[in-house]
C-alpha positions, 0 to 999 in steps of 0.5 A: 223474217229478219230481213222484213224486220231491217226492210219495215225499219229502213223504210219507216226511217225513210219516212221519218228521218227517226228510229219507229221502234215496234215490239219485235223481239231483239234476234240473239246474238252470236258471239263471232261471224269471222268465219262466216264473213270470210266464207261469204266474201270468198263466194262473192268474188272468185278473185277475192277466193284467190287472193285469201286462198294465197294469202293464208298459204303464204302466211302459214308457211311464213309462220312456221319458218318465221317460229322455227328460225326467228323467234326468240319467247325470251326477248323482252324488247319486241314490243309491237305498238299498233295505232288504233281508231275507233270509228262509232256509227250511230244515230244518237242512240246508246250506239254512240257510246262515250269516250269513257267507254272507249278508253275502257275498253282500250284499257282492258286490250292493253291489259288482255295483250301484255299479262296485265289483267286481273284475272289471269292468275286465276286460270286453271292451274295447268296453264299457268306456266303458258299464260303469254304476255304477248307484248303488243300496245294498243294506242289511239291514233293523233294524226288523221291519214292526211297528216291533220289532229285526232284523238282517235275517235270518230263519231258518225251519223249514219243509218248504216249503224242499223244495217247488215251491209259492211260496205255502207259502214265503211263508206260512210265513216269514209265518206265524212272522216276520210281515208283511214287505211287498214295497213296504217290503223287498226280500224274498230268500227263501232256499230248497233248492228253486226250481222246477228253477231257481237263482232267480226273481222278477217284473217291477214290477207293482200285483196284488203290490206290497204283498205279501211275494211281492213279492220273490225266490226263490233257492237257498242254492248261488247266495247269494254267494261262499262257504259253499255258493255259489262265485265262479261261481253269486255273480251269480245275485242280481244277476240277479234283482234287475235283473229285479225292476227291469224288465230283461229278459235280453239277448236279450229278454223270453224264457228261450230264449237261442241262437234265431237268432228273438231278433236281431229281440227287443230287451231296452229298452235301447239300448246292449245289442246285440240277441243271440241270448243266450249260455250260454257265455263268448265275449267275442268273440261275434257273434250278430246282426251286432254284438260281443254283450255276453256278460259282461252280469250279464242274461247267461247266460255265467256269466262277467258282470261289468257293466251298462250305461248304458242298464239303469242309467237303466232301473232307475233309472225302475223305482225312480221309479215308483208301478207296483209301488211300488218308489218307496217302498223308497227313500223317508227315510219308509220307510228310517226304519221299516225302521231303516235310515237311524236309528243302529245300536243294540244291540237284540238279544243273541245267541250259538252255541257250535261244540259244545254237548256235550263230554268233560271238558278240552276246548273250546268256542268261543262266536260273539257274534251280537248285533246290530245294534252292540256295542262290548263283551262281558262273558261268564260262563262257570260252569265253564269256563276262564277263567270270564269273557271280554271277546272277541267269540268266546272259547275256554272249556275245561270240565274237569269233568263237569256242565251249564253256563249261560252268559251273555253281556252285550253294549253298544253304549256306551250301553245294555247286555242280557243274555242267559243260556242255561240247560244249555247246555253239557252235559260228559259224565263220562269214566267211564259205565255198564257194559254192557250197558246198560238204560235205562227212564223209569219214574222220570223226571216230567220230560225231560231228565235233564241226566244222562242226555238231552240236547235240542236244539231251537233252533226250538222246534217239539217235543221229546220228552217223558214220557208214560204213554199207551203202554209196553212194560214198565211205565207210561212212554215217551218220544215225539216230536211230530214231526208238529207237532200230537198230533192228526196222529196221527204219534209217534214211541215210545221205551219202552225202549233196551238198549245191548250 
C-alpha cells in the first residue's frame, strides 16, 4: 500500500507541479533504518557486500590495536573539528526548515559530543563516572568543494524530498550545489521522506568515502529542538553521527531492540552493559543480568543524555583511520579548504522580508542573512519609512501604493558588498477595480505587470510567462512550465479570468 500511496502522489505531482494531499494516514516512523540500509546496499551490488565486509574487518582490527596501543582517555588536547553541511531538500513545505533551526540543532551536537548539554548529570547515578566528553566539534562549512563562499546550508527544490530513492537525493542537491565529498564534509541531508525512518547512515566503509552519499539522511522533524522538531526527537542526529563513527546501537549490530537473543550481541565497547535494547525510559532497567544503560544517545529511550568512555575511544579510532577516510575530515589541510579554521569573513550578502506584498501604511521586517561576518548594516528603503536603517532586522512602513527596491550593504570592517533586490516590495493601492472584474493578456509583452501580477520564484526554476501558442478569446494566455522543461508537455494555461 505504501508504494501506491508514493506512486498516486508522484504521478499527482507529475501533473500538476504542486503537493495534492488526500487523507491518508502518515505511516509511523521508525527511530533508525542504518541497519537496513546497509543490508540492502550489500544485496544490491556483491562488489559493494565486498568492500563493507573489508572495511568493517579492517576497522575492528585497527580499533582494537589503535585503543590498546595509542589512546590516551587523559589527553585533553585531541580535539576532532569536523566541517559539516546541511543539505535541506524540500518543496516549500515545513521540510525546508529555517536556519534557526539549523543552528539549533548544530548546537545540541556540540553540545551531545563535548559533555555540554544539560541534562547529562541526571543519568543514573551508575554511569556517571562514564559519562565522555567526547571531544569532537561540529562546525559549518564556509567554503564550497570548488574553494567559492557558503555558510554551510544548502537549500533545494526537489520532488525527491518526498521519495524513498537515496540516490535521487543526492543527485539532486549535486545536480544544483555541486560536488560535496563525504571525506571532506560531513554531508546531513535534510529531507520530508527517510525510508519510513526518522534518520539513517552507514558505518565507515571505502565503496563510498569520497562520495557525497557518504553522509546522512535525516527528517526535518528530527533536526534540533525547535522549528518542526521538539527536545524529544533533538538526538536523532547524534545518533546517526555515532553510527557514521562505527557504533553499533547498544544491544548490537541489529535494528531489533527488546529479543531476549541481543544479551549474547555485544555493540564493541566494554563499558556498555550487553541488553536487550530499550524503546522506553527505565533508568532502572535490568535486561541481561546487569543495570542497562538505557539513557545511551545509541538508545532507543527517547530519553538519552550520554555516551561512554568506551564509545568515545571507538570514535575516536574511527576518526584516526584511512577506512572510510574520516581521518581527512579533521586533517589543518581539510579545515583550511572547507573554511573552517581561516577567519570569518564577509562573502555573502543576504536578506528576506516577512511579507513581500502589503497594503498601503503597513509593514514589512527585513531579516540580514549575510554571511559568514558582519559587523554593520547599511540598508535603503525607497518608499519606506524610515528610508534607511543600520539594524540588522529592521521594521519599514510602506505607506503608498507602488513597487519598491531594496538594498542591503553589508561589512565585515574591512570589506563591504552590496545586494539590491529588484520589485521586491510590492503595495497594493487600497482602491481597486469594480467588479465583476475582466482581466485579458491581450496587451501585455512582458509578465508581471507590477500592476497587476505579482511573481515569486526564489528557486529560479520557472514562472509563468505570455504566450500567443494557445487562447481563448484573442491571441495570448499566460502559462506555466510547471513541469521544468516545455518538451514535458505539462502547462498549465490561463487565458482568461473574470472576478465576480
Amino acid at each position: 500500500m505504501k508504494k501506491s500511496k508514493n506512486l498516486l502522489k508522484t504521478i499527482l505531482l507529475g501533473i500538476f507541479g504542486f503537493p495534492v494531499i488526500f487523507g491518508f494516514a502518515q505511516h509511523e516512523v521508525h527511530p533508525c533504518h542504518t541497519n537496513e540500509k546497509m543490508d540492502e546496499l550489500k544485496a544490491s551490488d556483491p562488489a559493494i557486500a565486498l568492500d563493507m565486509e573489508q572495511s568493517r574487518t579492517e576497522l575492528e582490527e585497527w580499533t582494537a590495536n589503535f585503543i590498546a596501543n595509542q589512546y590516551s582517555p587523559n589527553d585533553r588536547s585531541a580535539i576532532y573539528t569536523i566541517p559539516v553541511v546541511f543539505h535541506v531538500l524540500h518543496t516549500n513545505g515545513p521540510e525546508n526548515i529555517s536556519d534557526a533551526q539549523i543552528y539549533d540543532a548544530l548546537q545540541n551536537m556540540n553540545d551531545d559530543f563535548n559533555k555540554l548539554n544539560s541534562d547529562w548529570p541526571l543519568v543514573n547515578p551508575a554511569f556517571l563516572g562514564i559519562v565522555a566528553d567526547c571531544q569532537i566539534e561540529f562546525v559549518l562549512a564556509r567554503k564550497k568543494n570548488n574553494g567559492s563562499c557558503t555558510n554551510g546550508i544548502t537549500r533545494t527544490y526537489t520532488q525527491t524530498t518526498h521519495a524513498d530513492l537515496d540516490d535521487d537525493q543526492v543527485d539532486a542537491v549535486y545536480a544544483e550545489h555541486g560536488n560535496w565529498p563525504g571525506n571532506k564534509y560531513l554531508n546531513i541531508f535534510v529531507v520530508a521522506e527517510a525510508s519510513g525512518a526518522a534518520g539513517y547512515t552507514q558505518y565507515p566503509a571505502n565503496w563510498n568515502a569520497t562520495s557525497m552519499s557518504n553522509g546522512i539522511k535525516i527528517l526535518h522533524n528530527y533536526v534540533g529542538s525547535i522549528g518542526t522538531s521538539n527536545e524529544t526527537k533533538s538526538t536523532a542526529l547524534t545518533h546517526e553521527i555515532g553510527h557514521w563513527l562505527n557504533l553499533a546501537h547498544c544491544w548490537g549490530d541489529s535494528n531489533e531492540p527488546g529479543l531476549a537473543g541481543n544479551c549474547s550481541d555485544d555493540d564493541g565497547v566494554a563499558d556498555t552493559p550487553n541488553t536487550i535494547g530499550w524503546t522506553s525510559c527505565n533508568t532502572s532497567g535490568i535486561s541481561c543480568s546487569s543495570l542497562d544503560n538505557v539513557e545511551n544517545f545509541m538508545e532507543y529511550s527517547y530519553c538519552c543524555k550520554m555516551f561512554t568512555q568506551g564509545q568515545k575511544a571507538r570514535m575516536h579510532a574511527a576518526l584516526e583511520s584511512n577506512t572510510g577516510d574520516r581521518d581527512n575530515l579533521w586533517t589543518p589541510a581539510n579545515l583550511s579548504a572547507t573554511g573552517v579554521s581561516t577567519p570569518e569573513v564577509l562573502c555573502a550578502v543576504s536578506f528576506t522580508a516577512n511579507i513581500l506584498e502589503i497594503c498601503p501604511g503597513e509593514s514589512v521586517t527585513f531579516t540580514d542573512q549575510s554571511y559568514n561576518l558582519v559587523t554593520g548594516h547599511s540598508w535603503s528603503f525607497p518608499g519606506g519609512t524610515p528610508s534607511t536603517s543600520s539594524s540588522a532586522n529592521p521594521t519599514i512602513t510602506y505607506n503608498t501604493a507602488g513597487v519598491y527596491n531594496v538594498s542591503l550593504q553589508a561589512t565585515d570592517g574591512s570589506s563591504t558588498l552590496t545586494n539590491t533586490k529588484t520589485n521586491y516590495i510590492v503595495v497594493i493601492p487600497e482602491v481597486g477595480d469594480p467588479l465583476p472584474y475582466f482581466e485579458g493578456f491581450e496587451n501585455l509583452s512582458t509578465f508581471p505587470d507590477y500592476d497587476r501580477f505579482t511573481i515569486l520564484d526564489e528557486d529560479g526554476d520557472e514562472e509563468w510567462d505570455i504566450t500567443s501558442g494557445a487562447s481563448y478569446g484573442g491571441n495570448n494566455c499566460v502559462y506555466l512550465k510547471n513541469s521544468g522543461t516545455v518538451q514535458q508537455g505539462h502547462w498549465m494555461l490561463l487565458c482568461l479570468v473574470q472576478l465576480i
